[in-house]
C-alpha positions in Angstrom: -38.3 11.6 63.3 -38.6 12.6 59.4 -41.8 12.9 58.2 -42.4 9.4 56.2 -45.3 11.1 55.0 -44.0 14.2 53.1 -44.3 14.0 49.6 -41.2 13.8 47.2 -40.7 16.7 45.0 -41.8 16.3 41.6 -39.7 15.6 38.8 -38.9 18.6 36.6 -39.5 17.2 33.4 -38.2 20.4 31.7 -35.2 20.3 33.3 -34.4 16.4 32.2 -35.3 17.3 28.8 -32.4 20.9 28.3 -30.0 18.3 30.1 -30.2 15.9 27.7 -30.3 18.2 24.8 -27.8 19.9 25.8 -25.5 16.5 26.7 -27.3 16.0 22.6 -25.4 18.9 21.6 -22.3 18.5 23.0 -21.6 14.8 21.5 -23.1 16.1 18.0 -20.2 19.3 18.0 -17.6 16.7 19.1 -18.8 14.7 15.8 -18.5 17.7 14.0 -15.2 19.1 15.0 -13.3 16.7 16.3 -14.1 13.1 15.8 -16.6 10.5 15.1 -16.8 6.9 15.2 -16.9 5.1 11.8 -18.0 1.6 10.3 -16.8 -0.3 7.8 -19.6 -1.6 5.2 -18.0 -3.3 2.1 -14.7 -4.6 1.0 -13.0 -1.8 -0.7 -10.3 -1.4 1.6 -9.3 -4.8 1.9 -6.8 -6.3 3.1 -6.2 -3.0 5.7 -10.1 -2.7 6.7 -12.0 -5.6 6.8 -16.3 -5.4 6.6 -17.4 -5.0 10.8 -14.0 -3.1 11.4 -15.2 -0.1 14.0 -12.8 3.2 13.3 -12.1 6.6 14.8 -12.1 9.5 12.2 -10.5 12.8 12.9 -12.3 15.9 11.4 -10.0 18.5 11.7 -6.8 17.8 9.5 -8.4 18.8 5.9 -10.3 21.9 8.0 -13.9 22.1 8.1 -16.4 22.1 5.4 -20.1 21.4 4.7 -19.2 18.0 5.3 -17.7 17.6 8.7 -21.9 18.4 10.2 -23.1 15.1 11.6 -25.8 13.6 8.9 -24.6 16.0 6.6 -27.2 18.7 7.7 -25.5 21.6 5.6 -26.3 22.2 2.4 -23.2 21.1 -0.3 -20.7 23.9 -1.1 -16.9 24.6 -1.7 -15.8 26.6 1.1 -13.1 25.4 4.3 -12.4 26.5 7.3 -8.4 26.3 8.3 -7.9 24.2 5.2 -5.4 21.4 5.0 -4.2 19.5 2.1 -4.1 15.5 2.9 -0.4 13.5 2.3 -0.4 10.8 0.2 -1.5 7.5 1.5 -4.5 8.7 4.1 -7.4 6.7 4.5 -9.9 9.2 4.3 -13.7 9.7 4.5 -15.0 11.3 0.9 -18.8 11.7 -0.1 -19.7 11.4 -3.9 -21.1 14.4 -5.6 -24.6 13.0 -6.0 -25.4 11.9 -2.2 -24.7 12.3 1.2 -23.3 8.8 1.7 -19.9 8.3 3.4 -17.0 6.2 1.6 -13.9 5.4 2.6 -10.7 5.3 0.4 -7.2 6.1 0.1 -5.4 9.4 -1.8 -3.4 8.2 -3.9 -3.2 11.5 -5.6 -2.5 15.2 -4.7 -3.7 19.0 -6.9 -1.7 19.6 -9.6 -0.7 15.8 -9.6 -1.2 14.0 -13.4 -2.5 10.5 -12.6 -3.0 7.9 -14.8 -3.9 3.6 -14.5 -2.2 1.6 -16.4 -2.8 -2.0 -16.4 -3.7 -1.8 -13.3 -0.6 0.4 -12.0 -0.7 3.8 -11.0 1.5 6.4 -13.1 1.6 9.9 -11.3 3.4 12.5 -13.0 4.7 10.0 -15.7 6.4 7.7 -13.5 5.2 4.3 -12.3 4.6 4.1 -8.7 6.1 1.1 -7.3 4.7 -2.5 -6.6 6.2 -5.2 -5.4 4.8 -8.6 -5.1 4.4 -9.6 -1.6 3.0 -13.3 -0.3 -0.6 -13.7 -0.4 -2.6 -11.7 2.7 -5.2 -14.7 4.5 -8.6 -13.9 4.8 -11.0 -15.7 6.7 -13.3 -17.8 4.9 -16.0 -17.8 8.3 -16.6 -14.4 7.8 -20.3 -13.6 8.1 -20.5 -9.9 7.5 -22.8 -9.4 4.2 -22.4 -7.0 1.9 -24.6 -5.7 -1.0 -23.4 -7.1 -4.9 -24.1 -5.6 -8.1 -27.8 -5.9 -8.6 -28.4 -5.3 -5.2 -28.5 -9.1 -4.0 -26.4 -9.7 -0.6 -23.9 -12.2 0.0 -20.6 -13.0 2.0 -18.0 -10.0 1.7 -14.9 -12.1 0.7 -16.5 -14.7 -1.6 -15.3 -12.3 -4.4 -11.9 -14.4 -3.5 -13.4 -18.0 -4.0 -10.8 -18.6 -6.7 -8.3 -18.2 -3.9 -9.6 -20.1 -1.5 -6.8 -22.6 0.1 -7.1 -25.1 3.5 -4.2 -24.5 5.8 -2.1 -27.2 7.8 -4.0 -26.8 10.6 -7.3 -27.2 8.7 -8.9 -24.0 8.3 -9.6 -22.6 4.9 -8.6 -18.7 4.1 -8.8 -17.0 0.5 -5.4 -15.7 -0.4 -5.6 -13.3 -3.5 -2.6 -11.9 -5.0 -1.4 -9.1 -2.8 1.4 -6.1 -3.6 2.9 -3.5 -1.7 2.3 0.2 -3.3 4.9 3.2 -2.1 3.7 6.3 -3.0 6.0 9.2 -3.8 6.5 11.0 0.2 7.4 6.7 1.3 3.4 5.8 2.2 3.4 2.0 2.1 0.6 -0.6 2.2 -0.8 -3.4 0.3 -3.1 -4.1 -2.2 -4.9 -6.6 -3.7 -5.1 -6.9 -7.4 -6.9 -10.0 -8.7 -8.4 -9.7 -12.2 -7.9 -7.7 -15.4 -11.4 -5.3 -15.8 -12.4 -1.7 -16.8 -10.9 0.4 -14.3 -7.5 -0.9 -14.8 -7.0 1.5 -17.2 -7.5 5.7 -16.7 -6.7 8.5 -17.5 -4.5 10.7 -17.4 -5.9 13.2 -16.0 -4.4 16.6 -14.0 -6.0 16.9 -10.6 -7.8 20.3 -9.8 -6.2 22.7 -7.4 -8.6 22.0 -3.9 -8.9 18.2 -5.3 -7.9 14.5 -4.9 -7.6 11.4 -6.4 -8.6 8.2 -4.2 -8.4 4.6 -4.8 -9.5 1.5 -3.2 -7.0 -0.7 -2.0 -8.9 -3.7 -3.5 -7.9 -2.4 -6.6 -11.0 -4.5 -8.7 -13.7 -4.1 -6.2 -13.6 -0.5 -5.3 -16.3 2.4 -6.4 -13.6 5.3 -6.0 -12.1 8.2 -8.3 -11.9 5.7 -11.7 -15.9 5.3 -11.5 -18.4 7.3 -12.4 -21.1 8.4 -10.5 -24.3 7.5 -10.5 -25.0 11.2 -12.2 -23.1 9.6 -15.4 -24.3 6.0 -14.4 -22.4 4.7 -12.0 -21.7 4.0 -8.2 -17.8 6.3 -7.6 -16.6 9.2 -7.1 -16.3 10.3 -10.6 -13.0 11.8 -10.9 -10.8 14.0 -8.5 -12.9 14.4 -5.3 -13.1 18.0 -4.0 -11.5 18.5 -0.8 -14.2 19.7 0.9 -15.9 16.9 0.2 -13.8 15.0 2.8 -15.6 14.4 6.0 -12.1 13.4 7.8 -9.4 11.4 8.4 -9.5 7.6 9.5 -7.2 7.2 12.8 -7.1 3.6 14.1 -9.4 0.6 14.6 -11.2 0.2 17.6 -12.6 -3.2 17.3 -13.7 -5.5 15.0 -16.6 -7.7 14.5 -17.1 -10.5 12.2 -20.5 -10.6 11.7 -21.5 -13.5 13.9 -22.7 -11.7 16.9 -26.6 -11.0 17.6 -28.7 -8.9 20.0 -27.6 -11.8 22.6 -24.4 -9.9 24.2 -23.2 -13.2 24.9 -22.5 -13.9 21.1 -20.4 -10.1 20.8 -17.3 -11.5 22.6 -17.0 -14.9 20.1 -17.2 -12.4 17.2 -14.8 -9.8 18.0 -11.8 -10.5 16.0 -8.4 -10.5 17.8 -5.9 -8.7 17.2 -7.2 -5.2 15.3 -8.2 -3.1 18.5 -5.9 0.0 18.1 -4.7 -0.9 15.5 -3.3 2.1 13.3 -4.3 3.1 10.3 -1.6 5.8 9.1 0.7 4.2 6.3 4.0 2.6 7.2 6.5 5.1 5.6 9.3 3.4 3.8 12.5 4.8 2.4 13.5 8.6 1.1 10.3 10.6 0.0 11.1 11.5 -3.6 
């Protein structure tokens, strides 16, 4: 008969501890050189990323930089390791020059490229690239994600559409802004939305630096990206062509969605997960012959 009496061994604490850190270090270098989950927190990229959209990002397409540490540990410098140049019409991950904060927009222009705006159209290399007027994307108007305004106040993502706002047959309301489809020079295809006539509708033009891109919102009037400045000169973009070491990665496909109603009761995160977007891809269609 065992001995009911013997003593269990003691835990070795140190043990539990280099276990973890170690299990610590091996999800941090995964972050670092392979991939890392991402969330979306404003409306730049609508219509193809909506606010509580949950995103894989690959880090090793562009090569690594300064930029592909988790938190952004390292200090800020120019050089890459196994370099890559991104294609046109990536969704990628850039940080502005003035903080380590994570955006998310699309390149829309490659080095040695001359990009200009022009009412609101991109000219790259002196030729207008394509839009075509497509019917109006739907947005929901339920949406309860928040996202910060102008002055810092918070309020409902998408009521930056209230003009468009429209009730469907079956009674539920949607905003449905004006929406185009860009094609980009190598066929990248996706839509936009372009919904009111204001400053950055007009840039440049302006040659991109060799190691350099230009990136762009895909809600062309609510998008902090290469046409804003930076809060060095006063504002809240990326203030030109954005190095490409700079780039923390590339964004993959959607994982799953939320649409802010869900609360630390698990019960309410199945009602808010939005159906439909899990897996969804986020490489651009390609349409047509490159040019």
């Amino acid at each position: 008969m065992a001995d009911e009496t013997k003593e269990k061994a003691p835990v070795n604490w140190w043990a539990e501890l280099r276990g973890l850190a170690w299990m610590l270090l091996a999800v941090l270098a995964f972050h670092t050189f392979i991939a890392k989950p991402f969330y979306i927190p404003s409306a730049s990229m609508v219509p193809n990323l909506l606010v509580g959209d949950r995103l894989v990002v690959s880090k090793y397409p562009y090569g690594w930089s300064w930029v592909s540490a988790s938190f952004h540990i390292l200090p800020r410098a120019g050089w890459r390791i196994a370099p890559g140049t991104p294609e046109y019409g990536d969704i990628v991950v850039p940080v502005p020059p003035d903080r380590a904060e994570d955006y998310i927009k699309r390149v829309v222009g490659l080095p040695g490229d001359t990009i200009a705006v022009v009412n609101g159209q991109i000219v790259l290399n002196g030729k207008p690239v394509p839009q075509e007027v497509e019917p109006p994307v739907r947005l929901p108007v339920d949406n309860d994600n928040s996202c910060v305004g102008q002055f810092g106040e918070m309020h409902p993502c998408l009521d930056i559409f209230e003009p468009y706002r429209t009730r469907l047959e079956d009674g539920t309301e949607v905003y449905e802004p004006p929406t185009y489809r860009e094609t980009l020079p190598n066929g990248a295809s996706y839509l936009i939305i372009d919904h009111e006539t204001q400053g950055l509708d007009n840039y440049g033009p302006v040659t991109i630096p060799d190691g350099h891109v230009f990136l762009m919102g895909d809600n062309r009037d609510h998008s902090a990206d290469s046409r804003a400045p930076s809060r060095l000169d006063g504002g809240n973009g990326l203030g030109g062509p954005v190095p490409i070491a700079d780039i923390g990665g590339r964004a993959e496909f959607i994982t799953f969605s939320l649409d802010g109603q869900a609360s630390w009761n698990p019960l309410t995160w199945i009602k808010s997960l939005r159906p439909g977007r899990a897996w969804d891809s986020l490489r651009p269609e390609i349409r047509g012959e490159p040019e």
